[in-house]
C-alpha positions as a Markdown table, in Angstrom:
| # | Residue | x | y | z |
|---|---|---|---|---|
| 1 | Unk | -5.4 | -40.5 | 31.6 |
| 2 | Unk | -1.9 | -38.5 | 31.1 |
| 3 | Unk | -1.9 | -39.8 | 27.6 |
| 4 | Unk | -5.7 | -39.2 | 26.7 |
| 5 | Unk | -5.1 | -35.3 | 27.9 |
| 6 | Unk | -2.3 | -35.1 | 25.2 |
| 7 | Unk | -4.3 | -36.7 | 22.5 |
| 8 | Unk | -6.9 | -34.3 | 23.4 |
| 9 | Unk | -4.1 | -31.1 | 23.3 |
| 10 | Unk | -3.2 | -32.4 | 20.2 |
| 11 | Unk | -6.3 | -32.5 | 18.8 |
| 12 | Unk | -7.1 | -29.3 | 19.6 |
| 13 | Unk | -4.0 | -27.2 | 18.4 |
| 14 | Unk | -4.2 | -29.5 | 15.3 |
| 15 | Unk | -7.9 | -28.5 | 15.0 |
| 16 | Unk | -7.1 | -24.8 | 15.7 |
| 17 | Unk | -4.6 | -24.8 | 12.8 |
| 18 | Unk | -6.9 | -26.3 | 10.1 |
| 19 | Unk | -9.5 | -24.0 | 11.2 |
| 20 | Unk | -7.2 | -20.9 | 10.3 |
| 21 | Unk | -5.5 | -22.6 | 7.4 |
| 22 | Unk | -9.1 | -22.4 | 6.3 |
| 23 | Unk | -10.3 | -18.9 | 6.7 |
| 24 | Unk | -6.9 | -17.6 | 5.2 |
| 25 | Unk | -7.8 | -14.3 | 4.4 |
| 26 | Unk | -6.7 | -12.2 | 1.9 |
| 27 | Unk | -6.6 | -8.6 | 0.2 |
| 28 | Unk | -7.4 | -7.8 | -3.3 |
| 29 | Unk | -6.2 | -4.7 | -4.7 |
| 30 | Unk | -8.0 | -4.0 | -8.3 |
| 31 | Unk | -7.0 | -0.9 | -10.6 |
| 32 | Unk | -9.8 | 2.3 | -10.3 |
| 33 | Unk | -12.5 | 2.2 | -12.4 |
| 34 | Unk | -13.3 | -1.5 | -12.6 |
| 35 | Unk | -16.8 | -2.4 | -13.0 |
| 36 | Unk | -18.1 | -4.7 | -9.6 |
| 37 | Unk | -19.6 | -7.3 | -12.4 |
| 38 | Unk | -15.8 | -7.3 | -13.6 |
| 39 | Unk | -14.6 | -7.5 | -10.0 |
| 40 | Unk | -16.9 | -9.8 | -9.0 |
| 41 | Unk | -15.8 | -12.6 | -11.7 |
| 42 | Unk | -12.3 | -12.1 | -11.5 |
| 43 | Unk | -12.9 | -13.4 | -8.0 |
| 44 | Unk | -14.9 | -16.2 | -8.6 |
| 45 | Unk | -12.6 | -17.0 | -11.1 |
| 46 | Unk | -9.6 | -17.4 | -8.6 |
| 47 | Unk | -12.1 | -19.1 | -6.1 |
| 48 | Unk | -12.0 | -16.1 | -3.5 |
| 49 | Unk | -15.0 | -15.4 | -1.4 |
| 50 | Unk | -15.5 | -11.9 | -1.1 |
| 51 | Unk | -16.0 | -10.6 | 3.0 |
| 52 | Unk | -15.3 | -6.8 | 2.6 |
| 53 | Unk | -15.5 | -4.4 | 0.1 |
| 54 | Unk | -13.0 | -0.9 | 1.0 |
| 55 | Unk | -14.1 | 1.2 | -2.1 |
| 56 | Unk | -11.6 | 4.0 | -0.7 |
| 57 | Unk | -8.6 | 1.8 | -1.5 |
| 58 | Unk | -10.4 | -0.8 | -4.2 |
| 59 | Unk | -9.3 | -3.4 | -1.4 |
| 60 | Unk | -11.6 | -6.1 | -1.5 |
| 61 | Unk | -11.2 | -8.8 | 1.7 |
| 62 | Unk | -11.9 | -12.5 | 0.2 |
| 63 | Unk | -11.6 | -15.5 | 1.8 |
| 64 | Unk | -9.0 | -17.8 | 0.2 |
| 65 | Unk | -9.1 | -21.4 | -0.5 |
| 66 | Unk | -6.9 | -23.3 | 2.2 |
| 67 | Unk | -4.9 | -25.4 | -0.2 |
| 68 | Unk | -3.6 | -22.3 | -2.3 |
| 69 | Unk | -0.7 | -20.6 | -0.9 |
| 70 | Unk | -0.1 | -16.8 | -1.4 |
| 71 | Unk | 2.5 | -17.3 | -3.7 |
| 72 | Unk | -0.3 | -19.6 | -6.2 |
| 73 | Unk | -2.5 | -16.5 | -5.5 |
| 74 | Unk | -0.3 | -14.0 | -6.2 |
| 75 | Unk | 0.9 | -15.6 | -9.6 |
| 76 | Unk | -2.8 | -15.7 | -10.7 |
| 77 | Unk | -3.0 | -12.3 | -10.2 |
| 78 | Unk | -0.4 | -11.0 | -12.2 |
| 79 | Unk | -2.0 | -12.5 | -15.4 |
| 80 | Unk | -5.5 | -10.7 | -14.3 |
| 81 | Unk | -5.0 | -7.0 | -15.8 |
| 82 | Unk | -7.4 | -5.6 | -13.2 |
| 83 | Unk | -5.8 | -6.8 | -10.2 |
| 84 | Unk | -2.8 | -4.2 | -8.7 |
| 85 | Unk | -2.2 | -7.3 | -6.2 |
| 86 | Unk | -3.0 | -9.8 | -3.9 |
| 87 | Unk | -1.6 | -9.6 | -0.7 |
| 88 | Unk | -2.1 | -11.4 | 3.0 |
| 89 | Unk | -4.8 | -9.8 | 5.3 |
| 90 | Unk | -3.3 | -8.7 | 8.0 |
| 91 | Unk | -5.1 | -5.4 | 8.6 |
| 92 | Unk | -8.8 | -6.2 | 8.4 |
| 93 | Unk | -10.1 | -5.0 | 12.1 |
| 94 | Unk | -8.3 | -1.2 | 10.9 |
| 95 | Unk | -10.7 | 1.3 | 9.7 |
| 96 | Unk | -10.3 | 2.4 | 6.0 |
| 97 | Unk | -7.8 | 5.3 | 7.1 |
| 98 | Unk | -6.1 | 3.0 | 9.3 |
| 99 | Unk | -5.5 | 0.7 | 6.7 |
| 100 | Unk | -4.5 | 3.1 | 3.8 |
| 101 | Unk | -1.6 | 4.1 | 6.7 |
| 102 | Unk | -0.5 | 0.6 | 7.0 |
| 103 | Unk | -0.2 | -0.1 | 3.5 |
| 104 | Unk | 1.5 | 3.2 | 3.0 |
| 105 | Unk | 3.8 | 2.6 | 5.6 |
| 106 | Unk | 5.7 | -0.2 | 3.7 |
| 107 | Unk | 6.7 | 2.5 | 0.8 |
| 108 | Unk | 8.3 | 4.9 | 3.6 |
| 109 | Unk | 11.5 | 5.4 | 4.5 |
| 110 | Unk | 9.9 | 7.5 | 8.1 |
| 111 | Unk | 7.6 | 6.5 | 10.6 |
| 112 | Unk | 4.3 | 8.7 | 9.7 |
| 113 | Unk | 3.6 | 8.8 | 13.8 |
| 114 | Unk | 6.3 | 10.7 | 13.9 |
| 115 | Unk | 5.4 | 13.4 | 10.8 |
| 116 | Unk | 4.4 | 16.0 | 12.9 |
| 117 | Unk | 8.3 | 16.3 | 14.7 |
| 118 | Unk | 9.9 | 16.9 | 11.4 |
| 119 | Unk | 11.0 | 19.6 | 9.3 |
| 120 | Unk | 9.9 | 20.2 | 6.3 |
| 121 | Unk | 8.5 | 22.4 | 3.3 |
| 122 | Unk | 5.2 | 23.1 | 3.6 |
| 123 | Unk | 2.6 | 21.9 | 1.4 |
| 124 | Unk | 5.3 | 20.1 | -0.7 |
| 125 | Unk | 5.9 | 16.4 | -1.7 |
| 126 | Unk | 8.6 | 14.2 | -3.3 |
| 127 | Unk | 7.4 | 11.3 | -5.3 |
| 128 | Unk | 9.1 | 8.8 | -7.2 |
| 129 | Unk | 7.4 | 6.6 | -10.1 |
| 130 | Unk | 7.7 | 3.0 | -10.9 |
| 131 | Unk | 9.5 | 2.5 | -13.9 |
| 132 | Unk | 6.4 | 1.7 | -16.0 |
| 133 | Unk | 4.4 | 4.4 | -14.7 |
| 134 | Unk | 3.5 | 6.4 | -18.2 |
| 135 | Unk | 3.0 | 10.2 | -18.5 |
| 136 | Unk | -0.3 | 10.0 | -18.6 |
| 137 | Unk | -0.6 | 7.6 | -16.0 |
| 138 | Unk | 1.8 | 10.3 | -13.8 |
| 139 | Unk | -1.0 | 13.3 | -15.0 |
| 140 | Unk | -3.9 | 11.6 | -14.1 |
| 141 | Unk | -2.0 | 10.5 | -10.5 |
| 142 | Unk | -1.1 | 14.2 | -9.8 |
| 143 | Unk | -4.7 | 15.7 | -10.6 |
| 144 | Unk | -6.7 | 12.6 | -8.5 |
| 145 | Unk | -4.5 | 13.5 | -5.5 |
| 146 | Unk | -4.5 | 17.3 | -5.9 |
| 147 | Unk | -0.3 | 17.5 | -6.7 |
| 148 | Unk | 1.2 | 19.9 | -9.0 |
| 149 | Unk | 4.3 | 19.7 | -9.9 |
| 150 | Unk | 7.0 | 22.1 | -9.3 |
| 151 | Unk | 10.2 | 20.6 | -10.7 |
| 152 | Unk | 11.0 | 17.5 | -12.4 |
| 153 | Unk | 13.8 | 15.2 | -12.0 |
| 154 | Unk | 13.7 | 13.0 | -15.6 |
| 155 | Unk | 16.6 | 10.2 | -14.4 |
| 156 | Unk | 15.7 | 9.9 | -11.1 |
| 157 | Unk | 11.7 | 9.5 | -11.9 |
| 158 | Unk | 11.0 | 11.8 | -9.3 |
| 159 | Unk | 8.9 | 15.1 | -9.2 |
| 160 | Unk | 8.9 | 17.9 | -6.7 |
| 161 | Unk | 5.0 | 18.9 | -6.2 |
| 162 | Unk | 3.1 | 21.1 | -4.6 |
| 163 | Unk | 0.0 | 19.6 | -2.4 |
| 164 | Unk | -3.1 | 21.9 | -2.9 |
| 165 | Unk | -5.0 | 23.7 | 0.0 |
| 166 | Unk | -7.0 | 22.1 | 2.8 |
| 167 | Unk | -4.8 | 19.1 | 1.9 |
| 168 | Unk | -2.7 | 18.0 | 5.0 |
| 169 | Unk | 0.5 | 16.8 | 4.8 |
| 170 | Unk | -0.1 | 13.2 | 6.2 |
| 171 | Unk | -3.2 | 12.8 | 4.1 |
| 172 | Unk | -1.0 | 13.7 | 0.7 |
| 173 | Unk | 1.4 | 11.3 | 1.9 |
| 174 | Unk | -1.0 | 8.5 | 2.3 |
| 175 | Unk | -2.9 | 8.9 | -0.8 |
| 176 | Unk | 0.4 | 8.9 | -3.2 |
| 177 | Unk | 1.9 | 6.1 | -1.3 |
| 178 | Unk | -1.4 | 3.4 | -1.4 |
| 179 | Unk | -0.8 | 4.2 | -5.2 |
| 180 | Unk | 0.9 | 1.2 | -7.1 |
| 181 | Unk | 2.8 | 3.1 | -9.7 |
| 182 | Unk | 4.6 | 5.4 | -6.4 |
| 183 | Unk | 7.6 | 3.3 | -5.9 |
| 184 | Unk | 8.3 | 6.1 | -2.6 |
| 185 | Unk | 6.9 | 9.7 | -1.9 |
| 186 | Unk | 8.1 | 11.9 | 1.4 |
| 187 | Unk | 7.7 | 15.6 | 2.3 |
| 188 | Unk | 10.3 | 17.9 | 1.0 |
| 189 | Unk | 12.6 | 17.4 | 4.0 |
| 190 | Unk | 14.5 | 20.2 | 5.9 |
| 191 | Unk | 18.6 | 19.1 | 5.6 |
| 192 | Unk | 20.6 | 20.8 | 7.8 |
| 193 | Unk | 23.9 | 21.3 | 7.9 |
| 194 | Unk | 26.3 | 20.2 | 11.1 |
| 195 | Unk | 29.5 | 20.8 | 10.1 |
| 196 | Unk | 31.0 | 23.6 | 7.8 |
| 197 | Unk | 33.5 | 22.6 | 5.6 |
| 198 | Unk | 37.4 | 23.1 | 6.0 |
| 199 | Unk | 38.0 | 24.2 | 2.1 |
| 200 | Unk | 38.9 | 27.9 | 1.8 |
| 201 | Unk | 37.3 | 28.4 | -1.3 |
| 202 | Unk | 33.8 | 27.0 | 0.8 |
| 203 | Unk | 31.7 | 30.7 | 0.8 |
C-alpha cells in the first residue's frame, strides 16, 4: 500500500511538472509601430501562441512550445528585426502599470517604492543610451516621452533632461526605462556633502 501511495506522489509531481513545462509562458517585446499582421506571423513563425496583448508596452504574452528553451527562443529572436526581446513571463497577473514597473525595475540602480523619500531636482532626469541608440532614435525617444534635454554628456552617452508638466517623476522614470535603447535613467539626484575637506586652498 506504502509503495502504491509513492507511485501515486510520484506520478503526480511528475504530472505537475510536465503540465507547467507545457504552458511555459513567455513575453514578446516587438519595436513601436509594427503592424499586428507583421506581429502576428512573426509569432506563428516561432510557434508562440499568443494569450495577451499589452499594447502600452508592445508586450505580447504567448505560450511557448515545451521542448524550446528560452535560450532557443531568445536566439530566434534576435534574427527577427521587430522583436526588442523575448523574455520569461513572470509578471502576467500585474496590471499594465504594474508590469511597466517591474520591467523598469531591472534597469535601476534604486528601489522606485522608495522615490518619494529621495532628494532630487525637480522635474529633471538622467538617461543613459545604449551604445547603438542613433540620434534620431534619441530625438524621437525624448519627444514620445515628453524630455527635453538640458545638457549633454557626449562620452558618457548620457543627457540631462527636463520632464515636461503634468509628468510625474515616477511615471518619466518608467516610460524611459521599459525603453530598449535606455541602458539606465534616474532623477537628477541631490549629493550632499558629509565631510569638508582638510586642504587649505578648499574655499
Amino acid at each position: 500500500m506504502r509503495r502504491i501511495l509513492w507511485l501515486f506522489a510520484a506520478g503526480a509531481v511528475l504530472w505537475a511538472a510536465v503540465f507547467a513545462a507545457a504552458q511555459q509562458e513567455v513575453l514578446v517585446r516587438f519595436k513601436k509601430n509594427v503592424r499586428p499582421e507583421t506581429r502576428d506571423s512573426v509569432l506563428r513563425a516561432m510557434k508562440l501562441k499568443p494569450k495577451k496583448t499589452i499594447p502600452q508596452l508592445n508586450l505580447v504574452v504567448c505560450e511557448a512550445p515545451a521542448n524550446q528553451s528560452i535560450e532557443e527562443l531568445r536566439r530566434s529572436a534576435r534574427a527577427v528585426p521587430v522583436v526588442d526581446y523575448i523574455e520569461p513571463n513572470v509578471t502576467y497577473a500585474a496590471e499594465p502599470e504594474q508590469q511597466a514597473e517591474q520591467i523598469a525595475q531591472a534597469k535601476l540602480h534604486f528601489k522606485l517604492e522608495k522615490l518619494e523619500e529621495m532628494q532630487f531636482a525637480p522635474q529633471r532626469l538622467i538617461v543613459k543610451f545604449k551604445k547603438d541608440a542613433s540620434p534620431q532614435q534619441i530625438n524621437q525617444f525624448l519627444a514620445a516621452k515628453g524630455l527635453q534635454k538640458i545638457q549633454d554628456f557626449a562620452p558618457l552617452r548620457t543627457s540631462l533632461c527636463k520632464i515636461s508638466a503634468g509628468i510625474s517623476i515616477r511615471s518619466a522614470v518608467v516610460a524611459a526605462a521599459v525603453e530598449n535603447i535606455v541602458e539606465y535613467v534616474e532623477p537628477d539626484f541631490v549629493v550632499h556633502a558629509y565631510k569638508i575637506p582638510n586642504d587649505p586652498r578648499f574655499a
